[in-house]
Structure formats: structure tokens, C-alpha cells
Backbone as JSON Lines, residues from 0, in Angstrom:
{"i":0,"aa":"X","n":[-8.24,61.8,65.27],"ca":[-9.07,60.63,65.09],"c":[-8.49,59.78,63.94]}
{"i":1,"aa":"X","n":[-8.47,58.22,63.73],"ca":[-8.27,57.82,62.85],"c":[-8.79,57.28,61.93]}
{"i":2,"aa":"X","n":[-8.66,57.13,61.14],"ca":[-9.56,56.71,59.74],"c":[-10.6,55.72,59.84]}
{"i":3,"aa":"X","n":[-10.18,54.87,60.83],"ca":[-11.16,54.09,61.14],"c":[-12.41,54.48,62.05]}
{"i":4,"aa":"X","n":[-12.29,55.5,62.64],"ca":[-13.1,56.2,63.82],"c":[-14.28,56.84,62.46]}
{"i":5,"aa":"X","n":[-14.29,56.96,61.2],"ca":[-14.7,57.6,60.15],"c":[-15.18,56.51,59.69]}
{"i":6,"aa":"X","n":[-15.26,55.28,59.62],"ca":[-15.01,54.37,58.73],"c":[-14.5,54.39,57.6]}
{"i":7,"aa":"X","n":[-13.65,54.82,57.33],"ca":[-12.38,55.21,56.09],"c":[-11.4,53.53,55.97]}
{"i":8,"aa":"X","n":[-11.53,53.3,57.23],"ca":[-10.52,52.05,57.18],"c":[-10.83,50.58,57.74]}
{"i":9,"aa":"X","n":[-10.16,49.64,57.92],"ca":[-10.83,47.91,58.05],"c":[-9.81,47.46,58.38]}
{"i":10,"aa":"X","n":[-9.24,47.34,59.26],"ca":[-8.51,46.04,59.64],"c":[-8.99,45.08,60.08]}
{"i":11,"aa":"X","n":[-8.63,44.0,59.25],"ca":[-9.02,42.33,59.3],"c":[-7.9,41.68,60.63]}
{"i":12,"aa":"X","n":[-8.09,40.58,61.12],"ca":[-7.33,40.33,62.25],"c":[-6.25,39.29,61.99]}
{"i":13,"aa":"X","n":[-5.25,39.07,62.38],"ca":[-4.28,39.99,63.22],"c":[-3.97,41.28,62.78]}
{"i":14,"aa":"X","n":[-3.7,42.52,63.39],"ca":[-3.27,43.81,63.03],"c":[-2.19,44.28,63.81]}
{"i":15,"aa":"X","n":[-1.64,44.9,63.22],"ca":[-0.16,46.07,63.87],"c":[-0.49,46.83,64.87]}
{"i":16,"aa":"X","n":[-0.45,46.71,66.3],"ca":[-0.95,48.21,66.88],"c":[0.38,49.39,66.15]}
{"i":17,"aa":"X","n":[-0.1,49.97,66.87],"ca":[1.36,51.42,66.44],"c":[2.33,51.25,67.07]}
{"i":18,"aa":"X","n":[2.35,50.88,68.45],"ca":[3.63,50.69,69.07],"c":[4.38,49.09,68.73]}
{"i":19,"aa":"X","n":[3.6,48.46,67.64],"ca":[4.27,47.33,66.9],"c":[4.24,46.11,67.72]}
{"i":20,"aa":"X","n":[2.95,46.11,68.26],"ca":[2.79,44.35,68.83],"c":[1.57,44.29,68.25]}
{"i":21,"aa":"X","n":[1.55,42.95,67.81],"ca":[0.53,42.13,67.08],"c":[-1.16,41.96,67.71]}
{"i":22,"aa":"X","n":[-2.2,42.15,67.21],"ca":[-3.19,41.56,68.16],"c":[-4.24,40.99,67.37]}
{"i":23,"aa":"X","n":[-4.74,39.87,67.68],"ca":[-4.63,39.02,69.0],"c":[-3.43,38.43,69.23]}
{"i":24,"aa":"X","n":[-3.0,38.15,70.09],"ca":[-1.57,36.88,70.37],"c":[-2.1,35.7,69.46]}
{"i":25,"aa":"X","n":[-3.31,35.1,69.24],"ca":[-3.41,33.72,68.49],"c":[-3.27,34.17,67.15]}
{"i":26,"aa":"X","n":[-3.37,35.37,66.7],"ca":[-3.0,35.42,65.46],"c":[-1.24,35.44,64.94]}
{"i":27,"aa":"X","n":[-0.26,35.64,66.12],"ca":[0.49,35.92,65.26],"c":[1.52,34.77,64.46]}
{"i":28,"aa":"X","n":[0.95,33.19,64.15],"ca":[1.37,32.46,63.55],"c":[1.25,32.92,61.93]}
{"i":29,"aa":"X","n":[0.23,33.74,62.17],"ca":[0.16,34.64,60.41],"c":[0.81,35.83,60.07]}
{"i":30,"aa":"X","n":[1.66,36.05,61.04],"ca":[2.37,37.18,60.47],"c":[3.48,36.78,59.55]}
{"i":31,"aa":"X","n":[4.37,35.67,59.89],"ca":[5.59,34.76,58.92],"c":[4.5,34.56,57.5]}
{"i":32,"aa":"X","n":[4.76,35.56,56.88],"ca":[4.25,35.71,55.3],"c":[5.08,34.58,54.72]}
{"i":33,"aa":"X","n":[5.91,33.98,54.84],"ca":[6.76,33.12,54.18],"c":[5.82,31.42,54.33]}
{"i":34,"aa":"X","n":[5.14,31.46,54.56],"ca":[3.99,30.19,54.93],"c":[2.58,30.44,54.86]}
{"i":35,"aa":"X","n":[2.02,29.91,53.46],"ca":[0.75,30.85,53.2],"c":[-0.4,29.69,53.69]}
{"i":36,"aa":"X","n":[-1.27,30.32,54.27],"ca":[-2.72,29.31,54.86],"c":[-3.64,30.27,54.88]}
{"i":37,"aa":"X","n":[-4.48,29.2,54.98],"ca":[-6.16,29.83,55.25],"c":[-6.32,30.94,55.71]}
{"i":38,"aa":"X","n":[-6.83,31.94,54.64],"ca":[-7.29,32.96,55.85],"c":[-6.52,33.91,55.6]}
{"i":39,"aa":"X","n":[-5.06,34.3,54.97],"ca":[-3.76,35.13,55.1],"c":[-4.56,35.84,53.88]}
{"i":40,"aa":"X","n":[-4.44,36.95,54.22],"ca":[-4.2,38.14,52.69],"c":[-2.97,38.19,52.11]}
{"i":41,"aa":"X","n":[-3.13,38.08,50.82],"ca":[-2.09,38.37,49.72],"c":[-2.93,39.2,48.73]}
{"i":42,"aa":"X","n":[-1.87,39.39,47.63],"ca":[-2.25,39.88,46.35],"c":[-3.49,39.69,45.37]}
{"i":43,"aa":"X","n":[-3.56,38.01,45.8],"ca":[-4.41,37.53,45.11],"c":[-5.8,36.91,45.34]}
{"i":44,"aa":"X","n":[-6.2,37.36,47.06],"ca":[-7.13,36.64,48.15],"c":[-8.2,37.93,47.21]}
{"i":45,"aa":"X","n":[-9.45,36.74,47.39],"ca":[-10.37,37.45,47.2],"c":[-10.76,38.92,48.04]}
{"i":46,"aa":"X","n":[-10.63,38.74,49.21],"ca":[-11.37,39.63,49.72],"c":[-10.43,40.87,49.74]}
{"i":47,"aa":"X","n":[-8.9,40.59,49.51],"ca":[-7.97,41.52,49.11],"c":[-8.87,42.41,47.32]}
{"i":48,"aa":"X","n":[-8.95,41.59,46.65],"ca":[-9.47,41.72,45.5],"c":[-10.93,43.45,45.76]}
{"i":49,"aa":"X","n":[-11.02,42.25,46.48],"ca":[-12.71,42.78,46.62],"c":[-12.3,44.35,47.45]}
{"i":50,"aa":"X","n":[-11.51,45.08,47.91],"ca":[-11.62,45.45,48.86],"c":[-11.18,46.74,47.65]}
{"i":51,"aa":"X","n":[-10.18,46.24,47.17],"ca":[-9.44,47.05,45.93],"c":[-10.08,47.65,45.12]}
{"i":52,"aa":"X","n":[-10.91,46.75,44.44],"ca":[-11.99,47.21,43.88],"c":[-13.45,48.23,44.24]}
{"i":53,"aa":"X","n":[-13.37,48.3,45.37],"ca":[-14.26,49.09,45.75],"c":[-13.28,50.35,46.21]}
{"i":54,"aa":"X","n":[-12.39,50.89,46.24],"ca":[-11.81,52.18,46.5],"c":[-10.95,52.12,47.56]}
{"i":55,"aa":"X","n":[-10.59,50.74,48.01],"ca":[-9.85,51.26,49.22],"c":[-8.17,50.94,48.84]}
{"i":56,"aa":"X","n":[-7.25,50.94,49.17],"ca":[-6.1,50.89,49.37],"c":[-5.28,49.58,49.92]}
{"i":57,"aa":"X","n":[-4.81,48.96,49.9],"ca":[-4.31,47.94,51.27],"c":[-2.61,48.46,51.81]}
{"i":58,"aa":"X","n":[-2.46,48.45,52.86],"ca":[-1.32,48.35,53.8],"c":[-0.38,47.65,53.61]}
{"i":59,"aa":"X","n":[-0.23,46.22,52.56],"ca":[0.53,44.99,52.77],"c":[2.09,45.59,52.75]}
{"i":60,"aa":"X","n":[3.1,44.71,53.85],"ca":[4.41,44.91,53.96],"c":[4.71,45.87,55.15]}
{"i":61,"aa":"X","n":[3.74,47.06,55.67],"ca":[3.34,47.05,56.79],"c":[2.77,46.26,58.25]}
{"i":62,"aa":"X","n":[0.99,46.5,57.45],"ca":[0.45,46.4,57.93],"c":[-0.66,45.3,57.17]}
{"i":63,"aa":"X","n":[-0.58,44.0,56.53],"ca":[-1.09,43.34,55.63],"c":[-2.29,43.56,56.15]}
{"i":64,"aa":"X","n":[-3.34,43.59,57.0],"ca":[-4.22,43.43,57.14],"c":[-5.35,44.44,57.49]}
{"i":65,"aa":"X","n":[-4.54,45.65,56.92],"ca":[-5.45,47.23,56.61],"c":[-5.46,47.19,55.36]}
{"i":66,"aa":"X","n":[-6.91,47.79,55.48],"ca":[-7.35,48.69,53.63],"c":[-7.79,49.79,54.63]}
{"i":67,"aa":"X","n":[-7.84,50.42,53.68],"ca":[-8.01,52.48,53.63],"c":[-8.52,52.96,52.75]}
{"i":68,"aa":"X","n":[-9.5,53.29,52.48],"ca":[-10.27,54.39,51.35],"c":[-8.69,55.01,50.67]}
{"i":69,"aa":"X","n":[-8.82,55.2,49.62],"ca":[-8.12,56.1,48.85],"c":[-8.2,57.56,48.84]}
């Protein structure tokens, strides 16, 4: 089972499946990290912030758009 089946984990959308295609298809204009807009997690996005702070972990360079309990 995976972490998320526990609620251990959150992926925000677009996400990585495992076999490495993007989903949704309309999201993947946000995967090119090199062009930052509305909405993208970074280092410094609140809800990145927020997520940190409460115990979870984030994915970024993977999977930018997982947190994970610690």
C-alpha cells in the first residue's frame, strides 16, 4: 500500500505516476521548472511552507508536487 492509501502523503496536481508520465496532460506546462507561474511549488510557495511545517517532507526534483509525513 502506499503512503497515501494511509494518508501519510498529498500530491498536489500535476504528479509523476511511477512509470513517469505526468497527470493530468493540462498540467504538464508546469513541469519546465525553468518558468515560474501561478500555482508552481517551489521553496518558497506558501503552501510548500505550510506543508513543511507541519511534519511532512516534500519530493521536489523528483516529484515537486509530493509531501510525505516524515
Amino acid at each position: 500500500m502506499s503512503p497515501h492509501s494511509y494518508g501519510r502523503a498529498v500530491d498536489v496536481n500535476p504528479y509523476r505516476k511511477p512509470n513517469g508520465v505526468w497527470s493530468p496532460p493540462n498540467g504538464l506546462p508546469y513541469v519546465d521548472r525553468s518558468k515560474r507561474r501561478p500555482g508552481m511549488l517551489f521553496s518558497d510557495s506558501a503552501m510548500t511552507k505550510a506543508f513543511i511545517a507541519n511534519d511532512f517532507t516534500w519530493l521536489s526534483g523528483f516529484d515537486w508536487q509530493h509531501f510525505q509525513v516524515r
